[in-house]
N, C-alpha and C positions, 0 to 999 in steps of 0.2 A: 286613615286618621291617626294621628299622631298622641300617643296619651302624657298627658299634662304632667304624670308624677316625671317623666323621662326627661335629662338637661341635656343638650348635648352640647361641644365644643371642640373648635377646632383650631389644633397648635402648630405654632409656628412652620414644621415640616409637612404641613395639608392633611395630616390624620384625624377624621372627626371620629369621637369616643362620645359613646353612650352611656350614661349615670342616670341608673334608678332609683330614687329617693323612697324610702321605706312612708308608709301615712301613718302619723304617730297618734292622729285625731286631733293637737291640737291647734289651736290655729296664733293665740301668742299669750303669754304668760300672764300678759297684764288683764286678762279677762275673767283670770280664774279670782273665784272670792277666796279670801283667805278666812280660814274659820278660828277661832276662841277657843279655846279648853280650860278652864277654871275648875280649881282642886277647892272645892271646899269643904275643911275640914270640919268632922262631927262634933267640935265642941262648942264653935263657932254657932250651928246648928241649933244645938243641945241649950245653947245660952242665948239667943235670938227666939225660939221657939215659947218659953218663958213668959216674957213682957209681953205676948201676940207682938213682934215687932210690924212695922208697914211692910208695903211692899216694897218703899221707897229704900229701905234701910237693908233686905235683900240685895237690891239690883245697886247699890254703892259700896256693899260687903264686897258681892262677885268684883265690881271693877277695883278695889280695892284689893284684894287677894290676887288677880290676876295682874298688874301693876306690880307687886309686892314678890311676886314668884320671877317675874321676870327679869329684875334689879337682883334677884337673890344669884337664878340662871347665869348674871352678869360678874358677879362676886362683888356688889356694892350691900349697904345695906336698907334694908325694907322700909324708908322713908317715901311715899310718894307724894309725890304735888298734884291734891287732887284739883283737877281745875273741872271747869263748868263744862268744857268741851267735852270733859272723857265724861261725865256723867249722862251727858245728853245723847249719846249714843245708845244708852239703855234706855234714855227715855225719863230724867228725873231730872225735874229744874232745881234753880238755885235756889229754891225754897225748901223742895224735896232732900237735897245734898246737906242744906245748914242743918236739918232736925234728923235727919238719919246720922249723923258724925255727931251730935249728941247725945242720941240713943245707943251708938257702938263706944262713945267713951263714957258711956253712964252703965254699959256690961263689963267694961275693962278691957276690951277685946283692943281697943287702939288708945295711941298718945296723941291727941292735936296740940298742934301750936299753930295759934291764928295772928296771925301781922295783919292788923289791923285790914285794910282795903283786899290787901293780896291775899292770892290763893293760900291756905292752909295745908300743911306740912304736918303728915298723918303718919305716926312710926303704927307697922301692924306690929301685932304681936299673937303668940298661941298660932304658930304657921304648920305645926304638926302635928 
């Protein structure tokens, strides 16, 4: 029986050569889940913890901060377009997003500028 990790081939002058391919486990890239890491700094905490914010105002902090570190990462600076899509990922609708971005610029923790229909344009601030 022939084992499967084994290639073999043969070139132009009739010598076939055997190649063992190592099993690395996995099977292709695009399967693996890619995971988050979100630095949320204690004063952010410290000043959320306060008002009892929601939990809504939590989970648009994390994508807001994780957004904000990644643009930094980039060397631009920590303006993000938060739209509905990234919030919805955590799990907080366009209800949840409008009254949490009032409660984070009612702490000072961010700047919005809202254009009218269009997504709002959040500068963070207090990233360390």
């Amino acid at each position: 029986m022939v084992d499967p990790a084994q290639k073999y081939r043969i070139t132009s002058d009739g010598v076939a050569y055997t190649t063992v391919l190592p099993n690395t486990g996995r099977t292709d890239k695009r399967t693996r889940t890619r995971r988050h890491f979100v630095i949320f700094p204690w004063l952010w905490l410290e000043t959320l913890s306060k008002p009892r914010a929601s939990n809504a105002t939590f989970l648009v902090a994390a994508v807001l901060l994780y957004e904000a570190r990644q643009l930094i990462n980039r060397g631009q600076k920590p303006e993000v377009s938060l739209t509905t899509a990234k919030v919805m990922r955590v799990g907080v609708d366009k209800r949840g997003k409008r009254k949490a971005l009032w409660e984070l610029e009612r702490c000072k923790l961010v700047d919005v500028q809202r254009n009218g229909n269009k997504n709002p344009l959040v500068t963070v601030r207090f990233l360390e």
